[in-house]
C-alpha atoms as one frame of an Amber mdcrd trajectory, in Angstrom:
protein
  12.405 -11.319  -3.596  12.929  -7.984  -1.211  11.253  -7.518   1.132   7.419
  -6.558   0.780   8.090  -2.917   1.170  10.563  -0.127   2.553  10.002   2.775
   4.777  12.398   5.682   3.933  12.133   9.484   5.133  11.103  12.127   2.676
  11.688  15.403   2.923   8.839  17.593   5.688   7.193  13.574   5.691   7.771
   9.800   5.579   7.895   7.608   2.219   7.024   3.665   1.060   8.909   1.754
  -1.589   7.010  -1.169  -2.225   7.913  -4.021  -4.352   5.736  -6.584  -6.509
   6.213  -9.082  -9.170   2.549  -8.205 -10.501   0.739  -5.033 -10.337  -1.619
  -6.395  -7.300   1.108  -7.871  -5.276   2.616  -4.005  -5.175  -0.419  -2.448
  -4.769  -1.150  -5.043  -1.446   2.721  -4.447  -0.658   1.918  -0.510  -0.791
  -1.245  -0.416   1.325   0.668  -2.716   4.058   3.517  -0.227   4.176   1.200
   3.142   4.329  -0.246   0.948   7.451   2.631   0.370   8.618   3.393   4.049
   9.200   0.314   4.456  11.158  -0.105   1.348  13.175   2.008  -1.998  14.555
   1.088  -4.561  11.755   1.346  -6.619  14.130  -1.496  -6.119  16.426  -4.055
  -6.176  12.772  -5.999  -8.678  12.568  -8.194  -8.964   9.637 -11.995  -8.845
   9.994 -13.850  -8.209   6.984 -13.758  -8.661   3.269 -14.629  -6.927   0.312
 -14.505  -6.676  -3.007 -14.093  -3.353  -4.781 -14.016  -1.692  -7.900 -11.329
   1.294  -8.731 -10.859   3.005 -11.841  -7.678   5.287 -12.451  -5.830   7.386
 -15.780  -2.743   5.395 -15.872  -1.182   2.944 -13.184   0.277   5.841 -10.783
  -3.492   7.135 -10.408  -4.671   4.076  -9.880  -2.644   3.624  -6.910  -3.313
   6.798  -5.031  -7.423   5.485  -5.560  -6.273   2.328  -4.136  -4.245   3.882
  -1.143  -7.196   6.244  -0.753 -10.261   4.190  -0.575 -12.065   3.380   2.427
C-alpha cells in the first residue's frame, strides 16, 4: 500500500491525499495528515478514547464532520 497519506500544496493553502483500503482506514489516514500540517506526529502521544457518533449526506460530508469534530 502507499503511504498513509500525502501532503501537497494547494493553491492560497496546503492539501491531504489520503489513502485507505476501507472507508475508516482513509478517514484515520485523513485526520493523521490534517495533524500533520499542524503539529510533529511525532511528539503525539495518545491519551484518551472515545467513541463517537457522525452522521453526513453522502461520504464527502461525512468526512468534513469527521475532520471537524472535536
Amino acid at each position: 500500500m502507499k503511504e498513509p497519506y500525502k501532503l501537497i500544496d494547494h493553491t492560497g493553502d496546503a492539501g491531504i491525499i489520503a489513502y485507505g483500503r476501507t472507508k475508516p482506514e482513509l478517514f484515520v489516514n485523513a485526520a493523521k495528515g490534517m495533524f500533520d500540517l499542524f503539529v510533529e506526529p511525532d511528539t503525539i502521544e495518545a491519551k484518551i478514547s472515545r467513541e463517537i457518533e457522525l452522521n453526513g449526506e453522502d461520504p464527502e460530508d461525512l468526512l468534513v464532520v469527521w475532520l471537524s469534530e472535536r
